[in-house]
C-alpha positions, 0 to 999 in steps of 0.5 A, spaced: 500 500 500 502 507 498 506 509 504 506 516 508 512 518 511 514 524 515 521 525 520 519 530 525 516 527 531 508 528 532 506 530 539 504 523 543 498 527 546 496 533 542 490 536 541 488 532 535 488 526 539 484 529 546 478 527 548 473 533 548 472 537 554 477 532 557 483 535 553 488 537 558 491 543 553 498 546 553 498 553 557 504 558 555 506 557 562 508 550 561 512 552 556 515 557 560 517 553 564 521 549 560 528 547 558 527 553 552 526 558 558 533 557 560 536 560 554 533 567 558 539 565 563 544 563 557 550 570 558 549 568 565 550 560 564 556 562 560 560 567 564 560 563 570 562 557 566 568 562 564 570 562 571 569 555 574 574 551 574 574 543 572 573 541 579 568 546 580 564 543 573 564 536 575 563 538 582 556 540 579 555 534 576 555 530 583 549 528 588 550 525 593 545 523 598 542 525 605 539 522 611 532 524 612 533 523 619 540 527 619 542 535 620 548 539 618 553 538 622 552 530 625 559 526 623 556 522 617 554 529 613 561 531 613 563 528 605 556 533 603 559 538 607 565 539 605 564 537 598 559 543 598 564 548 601 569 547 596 564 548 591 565 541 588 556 538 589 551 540 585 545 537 588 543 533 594 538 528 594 533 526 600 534 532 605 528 535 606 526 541 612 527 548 612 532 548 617 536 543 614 535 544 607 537 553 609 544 550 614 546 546 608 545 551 603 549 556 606 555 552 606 554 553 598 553 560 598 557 563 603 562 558 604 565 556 597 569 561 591 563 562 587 557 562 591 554 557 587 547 554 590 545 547 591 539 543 588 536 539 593 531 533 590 527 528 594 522 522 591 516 526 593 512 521 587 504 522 591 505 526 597 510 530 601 505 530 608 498 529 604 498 522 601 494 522 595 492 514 592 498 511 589 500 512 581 496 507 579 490 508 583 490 516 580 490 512 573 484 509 576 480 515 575 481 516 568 481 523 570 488 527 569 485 533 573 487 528 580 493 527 579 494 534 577 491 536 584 496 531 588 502 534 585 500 541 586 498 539 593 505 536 594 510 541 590 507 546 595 507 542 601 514 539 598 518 546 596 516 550 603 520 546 606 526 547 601 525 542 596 527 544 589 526 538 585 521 531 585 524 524 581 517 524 579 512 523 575 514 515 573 512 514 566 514 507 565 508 503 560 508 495 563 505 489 562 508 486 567 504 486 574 509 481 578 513 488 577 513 492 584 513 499 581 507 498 576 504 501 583 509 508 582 506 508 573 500 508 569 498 502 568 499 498 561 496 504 556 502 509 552 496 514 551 493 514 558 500 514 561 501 520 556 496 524 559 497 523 566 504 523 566 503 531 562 498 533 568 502 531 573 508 535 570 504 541 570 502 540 576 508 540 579 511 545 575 505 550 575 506 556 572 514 557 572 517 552 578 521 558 580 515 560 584 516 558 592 509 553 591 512 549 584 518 543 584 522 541 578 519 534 574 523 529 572 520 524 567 523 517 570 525 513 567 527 513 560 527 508 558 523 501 558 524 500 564 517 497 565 519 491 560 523 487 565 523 480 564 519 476 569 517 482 573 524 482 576 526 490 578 532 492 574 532 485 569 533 485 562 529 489 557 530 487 549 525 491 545 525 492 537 526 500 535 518 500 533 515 497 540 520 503 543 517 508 539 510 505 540 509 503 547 514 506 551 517 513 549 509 517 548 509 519 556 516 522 555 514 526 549 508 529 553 512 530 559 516 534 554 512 537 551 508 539 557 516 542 559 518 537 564 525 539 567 529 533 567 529 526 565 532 520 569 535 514 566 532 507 567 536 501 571 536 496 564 537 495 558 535 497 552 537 492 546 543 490 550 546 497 551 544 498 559 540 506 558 545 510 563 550 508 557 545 508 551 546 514 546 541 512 542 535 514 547 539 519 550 542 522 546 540 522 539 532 522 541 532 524 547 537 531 546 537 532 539 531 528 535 526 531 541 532 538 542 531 537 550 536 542 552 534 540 560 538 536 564 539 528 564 540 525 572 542 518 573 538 513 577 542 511 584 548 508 582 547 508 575 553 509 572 556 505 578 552 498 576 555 499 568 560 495 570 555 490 574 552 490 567 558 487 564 559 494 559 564 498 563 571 495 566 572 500 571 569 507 574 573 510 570 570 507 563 563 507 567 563 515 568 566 516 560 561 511 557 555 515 561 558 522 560 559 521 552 551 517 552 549 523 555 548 523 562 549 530 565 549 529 573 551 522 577 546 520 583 551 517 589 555 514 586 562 518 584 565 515 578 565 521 574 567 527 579 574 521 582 576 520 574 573 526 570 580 530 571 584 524 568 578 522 563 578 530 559 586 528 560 586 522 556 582 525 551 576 520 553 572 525 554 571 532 551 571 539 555 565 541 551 561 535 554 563 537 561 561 544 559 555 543 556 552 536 562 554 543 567 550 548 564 543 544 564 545 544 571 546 551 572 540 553 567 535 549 572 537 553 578 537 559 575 530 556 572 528 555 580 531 561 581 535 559 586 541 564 585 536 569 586 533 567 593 537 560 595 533 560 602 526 558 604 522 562 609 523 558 615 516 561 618 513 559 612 514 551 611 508 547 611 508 542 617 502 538 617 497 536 611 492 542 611 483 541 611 484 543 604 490 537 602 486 532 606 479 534 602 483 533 595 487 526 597 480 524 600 476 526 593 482 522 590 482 516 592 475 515 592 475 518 585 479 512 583 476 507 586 474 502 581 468 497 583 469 490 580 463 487 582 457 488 585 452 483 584 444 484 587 446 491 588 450 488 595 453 496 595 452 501 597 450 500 604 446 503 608 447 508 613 442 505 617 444 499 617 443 496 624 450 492 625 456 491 622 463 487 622 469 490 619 474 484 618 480 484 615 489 484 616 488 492 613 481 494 617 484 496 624 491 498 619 494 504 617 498 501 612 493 503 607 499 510 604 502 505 599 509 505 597 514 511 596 512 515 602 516 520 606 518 516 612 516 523 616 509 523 614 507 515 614 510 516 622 506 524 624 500 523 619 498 515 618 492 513 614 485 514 617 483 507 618 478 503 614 474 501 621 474 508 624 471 511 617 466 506 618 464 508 625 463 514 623 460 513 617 454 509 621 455 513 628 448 508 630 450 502 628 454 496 631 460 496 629 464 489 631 471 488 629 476 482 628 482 482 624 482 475 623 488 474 619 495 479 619 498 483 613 502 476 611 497 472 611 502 467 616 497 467 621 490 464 622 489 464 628 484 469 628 479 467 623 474 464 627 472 471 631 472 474 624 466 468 622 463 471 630 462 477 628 460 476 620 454 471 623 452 477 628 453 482 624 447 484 618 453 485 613 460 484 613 466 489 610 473 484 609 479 488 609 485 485 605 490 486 601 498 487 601 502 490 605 505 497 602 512 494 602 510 488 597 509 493 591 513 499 589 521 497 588 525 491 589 518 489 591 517 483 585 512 478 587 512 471 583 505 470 586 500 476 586 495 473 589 492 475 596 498 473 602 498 467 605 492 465 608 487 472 607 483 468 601 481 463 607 479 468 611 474 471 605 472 463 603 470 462 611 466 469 611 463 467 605 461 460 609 457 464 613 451 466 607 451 472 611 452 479 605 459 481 605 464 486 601 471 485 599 475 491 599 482 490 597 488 495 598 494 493 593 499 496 590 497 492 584 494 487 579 492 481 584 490 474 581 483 473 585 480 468 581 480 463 587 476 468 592 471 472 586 465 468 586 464 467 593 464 474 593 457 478 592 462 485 592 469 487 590 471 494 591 478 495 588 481 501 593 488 501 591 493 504 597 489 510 598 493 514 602 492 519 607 485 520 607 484 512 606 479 510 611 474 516 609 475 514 602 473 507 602 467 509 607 465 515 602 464 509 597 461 503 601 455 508 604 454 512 597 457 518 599 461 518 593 458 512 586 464 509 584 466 511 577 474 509 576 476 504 571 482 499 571 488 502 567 491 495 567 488 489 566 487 484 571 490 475 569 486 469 572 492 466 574 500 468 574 501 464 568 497 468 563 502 473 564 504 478 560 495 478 558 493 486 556 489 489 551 493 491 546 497 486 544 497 484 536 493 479 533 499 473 531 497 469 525 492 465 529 489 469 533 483 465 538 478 460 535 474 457 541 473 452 536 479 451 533 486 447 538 491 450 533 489 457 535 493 463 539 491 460 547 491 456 553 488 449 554 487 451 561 484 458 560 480 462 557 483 467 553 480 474 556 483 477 563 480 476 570 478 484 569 479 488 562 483 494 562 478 500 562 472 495 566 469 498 571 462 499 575 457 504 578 452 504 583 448 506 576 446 504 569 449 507 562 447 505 556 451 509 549 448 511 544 451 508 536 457 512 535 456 515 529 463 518 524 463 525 521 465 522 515 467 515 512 474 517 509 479 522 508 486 522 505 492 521 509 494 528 506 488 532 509 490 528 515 498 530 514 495 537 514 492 536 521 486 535 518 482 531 523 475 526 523 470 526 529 467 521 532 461 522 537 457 518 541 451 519 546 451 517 553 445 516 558 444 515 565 439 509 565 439 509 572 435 512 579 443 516 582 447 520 579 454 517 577 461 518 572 462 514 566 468 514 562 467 513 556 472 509 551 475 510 544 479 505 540 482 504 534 485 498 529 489 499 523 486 493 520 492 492 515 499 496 516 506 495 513 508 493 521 503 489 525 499 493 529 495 492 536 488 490 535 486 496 539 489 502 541 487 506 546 486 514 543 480 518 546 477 517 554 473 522 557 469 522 564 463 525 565 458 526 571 450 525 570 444 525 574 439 519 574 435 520 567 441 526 564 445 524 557 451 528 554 455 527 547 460 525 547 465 528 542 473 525 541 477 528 534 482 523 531 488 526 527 494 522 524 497 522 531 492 516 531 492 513 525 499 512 524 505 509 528 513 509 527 517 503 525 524 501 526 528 506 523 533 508 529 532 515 526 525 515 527 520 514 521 513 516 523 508 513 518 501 514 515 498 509 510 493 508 507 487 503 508 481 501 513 481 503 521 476 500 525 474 504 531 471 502 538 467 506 542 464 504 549 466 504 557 472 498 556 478 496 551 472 490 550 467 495 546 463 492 541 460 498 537 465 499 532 466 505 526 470 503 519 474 509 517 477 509 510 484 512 510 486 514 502 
């Protein structure tokens, strides 16, 4: 078929691709903060670079660590200190307080030859003292505008207290949910996690992250590092140029375009070249096909594990290969500041690379403004999550709620009812913040608890409790009081789940069902025919096949965060109608993994009928719980889509010319609630396989009870076209026949033809 091509990379989520209202636009401001801005401070920039010395240049491109716990002047802050008298530190990482950080910072400042300021970061990935849901859990509400909300909320309360820069947001697409940090990303959606991944950016940065209320943002971590093989933390990715550009690059791009400030390399590596040393997605895409003049900051020790990969034979060859790859500042380990002077020496390394790695440093601190005003008002600091804060966590995590089952209308449950037991390893539990939190917050501001939410929520009824089985389901000892209370009680709320610690890095698990013995707990509750409602508070997708049909409700909550136990409340009694949807799809069993939507259809795909097809004896070929599912407390029913029109040229589209497909949605039911509705495409035929379906238009709408809107989404060329496997990047276009899917999850039925000629 004709083809056609074009070199210039398209935006991952630009306008042409959004979902009506729901589209979150570029503002001038975002770009305002960009790396582009920075060239306001190049004379600057470059006349401090003309006066630094080379130990001052690659002092600027070391981080080294702190101790959260720890103050200036303690005897194990001395190699920080001194570094940062003698001007040879340019950042450092977990320090946070307005004290601390000013002490520190002062060093800096006053104390070195030329004054120059730190630049302090912190993993701040959902919260700061406000814990809002987990990343996944806020991909749940398939509303951009929540995680907006949280990083707002955690820039102010993070910056107050002199953090500069977040590691944050995580952007990496996985199929994986053995992987422990699928709890810290969007799920396994390139457009969803594009759209969430550029509101967060925005979020964080606002209106210019140079204000006293705005972070710097770092799009981590690039790249693929959500294809480890097996699940395992930092194993192994081999992925072809195609899929790269397809599945695992769109997020950065949004993040980019929604003018995020720096980049950090992933711990694998990519087609054998681990991404610390990778000049390819570095360098020639990152900082010349995309022109990101930001700064590129390795993972921990990063640059030191090159040599544990087998690419580098020492520190010294470790620091040159990800210098000349285009990493501008080294997380913890010391390989480029011990060996810099030697590697420019030999000619390994050139004085242009040092000096252009140190000016990305030095522009993000004159974007911060940090060389105007170093110093945060020590009065001024935020020390608690403030009403507001709570109220945007508390709306969040219901927000992102996603009822997966409700059979005879279990839920919600009344106010009124007359007694109620609330049972489980996470009812009493304040292990409801989910991975990533500052140890500080998790101590000072535990999670409201799931029990007394409930007592509250129903102050006249009986509320009994037992936990029945403990977070690592090892002991069991328990259950009977737990089955007491359910016979005694009118309905019955198990609590389960895994503990924060069984997610988020280094946190793989082989087995993602319930720990240990919590399905006994949940079979024997069942046992007593009594009504009752699964919670669950996970970190990731979990196989519950074991347990579901015994289950009259499900209610997947996520680690909520700060305000969880009012969340789940709000949800159980009717307070808020559930309208999340699953943002990663949910297997039977571990062994159907890797299962997700948008997988390709192989050449022989599925056939009930037909033994020589594309599945397993043992199962059937669809997950536990689609991408995109999700229940209310109401009915919807979608009118037939319709297509503006049935064709239009690849060159009309090149063009940025677009066709629009809309659809009616109606509330059916007797309460008012949120949908979202969902829109697919195929490429029926093309020169490289295809997903038999991408995700490319959602939009969450709220209707009462007998209310409808339209719903419009505009597709473009960004849509219809995919990229192939020339290193150089090749966007293509080609002509021929698109199916599209309209409905409220990836298994929608009703379907469009568009002829692309």
């Amino acid at each position: 078929m004709p083809e056609l091509r074009r070199r210039t990379l398209l935006s991952a989520i630009g306008v042409t691709a959004a979902a009506g209202a729901a589209v979150t636009s570029q503002s001038p401001s975002a770009y305002a903060a960009s790396g582009k801005a920075g060239a306001r401070y190049e004379s600057k920039v470059q006349g401090l670079l003309s006066r630094m010395t080379l130990e001052e240049k690659l002092g600027q491109l070391q981080q080294l660590p702190w101790a959260y716990d720890l103050n200036p002047g303690s005897g194990s802050t001395k190699e920080v200190e001194d570094a940062a008298r003698s001007g040879r530190l340019g950042s450092v990482l977990s320090i946070f307080g307005a004290k601390a950080t000013n002490e520190l910072q002062r060093l800096a400042v006053e104390e070195s030859r030329l004054g120059i300021p730190l630049l302090f970061g912190l993993d701040v990935i959902h919260g700061f003292w406000t814990n809002f849901p987990i990343p996944l859990a806020q991909a749940s509400s398939f509303d951009p505008e929540v995680t907006r909300s949280d990083a707002e909320v955690s820039a102010k309360e993070a910056r107050s207290n002199g953090v500069h820069w977040t590691f944050s947001p995580m952007m990496d697409v996985t199929h994986e949910p053995r992987w422990g940090r699928i709890a810290e990303g969007t799920g396994e959606d390139p457009y969803l996690t594009a759209r969430f991944a550029a509101a967060k950016v925005e979020g964080y940065q606002g209106s210019g992250y140079g204000t006293k209320e705005t972070l710097a943002a770092c799009a981590k971590h690039f790249v693929a590092y959500g294809g480890a093989e097996g699940g395992r933390d930092y194993n192994t990715v081999d992925v072809s140029e195609s899929r790269l550009r397809n599945l695992y690059l769109p997020p950065f791009k949004a993040a980019l375009d929604a003018g995020v400030a720096t980049v950090m390399a992933s711990f694998n590596t990519i087609g054998g070249v681990p991404a610390h040393g990778n000049a390819h997605t570095l360098t020639d895409i990152l900082k010349k096909e995309w022109d990101f003049d930001g700064l590129v900051v390795s993972d921990w020790t990063g640059v030191q594990e090159l040599i544990a990969h087998g690419f580098a034979e020492d520190g010294a060859d470790a620091a040159r290969l990800a210098l000349n790859a285009g990493v501008d500042m080294e997380m913890s380990s010391t390989n480029l500041l011990t060996n810099g002077k030697k590697l420019l020496r030999a000619g390994k390394i050139s004085q242009r690379r040092i000096d252009d790695a140190v000016a990305r440093v030095l522009r993000l601190k004159h974007a911060l403004g940090l060389f105007d005003d170093p110093y945060v008002e020590e009065s001024a600091a935020i020390t608690e999550p403030s009403a507001a804060a709570r109220k945007a966590a508390r709306a969040a995590a219901a927000r992102s709620m996603v009822l997966l089952k409700n059979d005879g209308d279990v839920l919600p449950l009344k106010k009124s009812v007359g007694s109620l037991a609330v049972v489980g390893p996470f009812a009493d539990s304040t292990d409801l913040l989910g991975t990533w939190v500052v140890p500080a917050s998790a101590e000072r501001f535990p999670a409201v608890k799931v029990l007394d939410a409930v007592r509250k929520a129903a102050p006249d009824a009986k509320v009994t409790y037992a936990q029945g089985v403990d977070p690592e389901g090892k002991d069991a000892g328990g259950v009977d009081k737990a089955v007491a209370a359910a016979k005694a009680a009118d309905v019955t709320v198990v609590v389960v789940g895994e503990p924060a610690a069984m997610s988020g890095e280094a946190s793989a698990r082989s087995d993602i069902s319930l720990p240990g013995d919590q399905e006994k707990l949940i079979s024997a509750i069942a046992e007593t025919g009594k009504p009752f409602v699964v919670v669950l508070v996970n970190g990731r997708p979990l196989t519950v096949g074991d347990w579901l049909d015994s289950a009259p409700a499900v209610l997947e909550a996520w680690h909520p965060g700060t305000e969880a136990g009012n969340a789940v409340a709000d949800v159980l009694f009717g307070t808020v109608n559930p309208g999340g949807k699953l943002p990663v799809s949910f297997p039977r069993t571990v062994g159907q993994i890797p299962i997700h939507y948008n997988h390709e259809s192989t050449g022989r795909p599925y056939d009930a009928d037909n033994k020589y097809t594309s599945k397993y004896l043992d199962l059937p070929p669809s997950p536990q719980f689609p991408f995109g599912f999700g229940l209310s407390y109401t009915k919807f029913e979608l009118g037939t889509p319709a297509l503006s029109r049935g064709s239009v040229s690849a060159r009309a589209l090149r063009k940025g010319d677009t066709v629009e497909v809309s659809v009616s949605v109606r509330n059916t039911g007797s309460r008012a609630g949120d949908e979202v509705v969902q829109l697919y495409v195929r490429d029926v035929a093309a020169s490289i396989t295809q997903p038999v379906r991408r995700l490319r238009g959602f939009k969450r709408v709220t209707l009462d009870a007998g209310a409808s809107t339209k719903v419009r989404f505009q597709l473009g060329a960004d849509d219809l076209g995919f990229w192939t496997n020339d290193v150089e990047g090749e966007f293509r276009l080609e002509e021929g026949a698109f199916e599209l899917f309209v409905g409220t999850s990836s298994t929608a039925e009703a379907k469009l033809a568009l002829k692309v000629t």
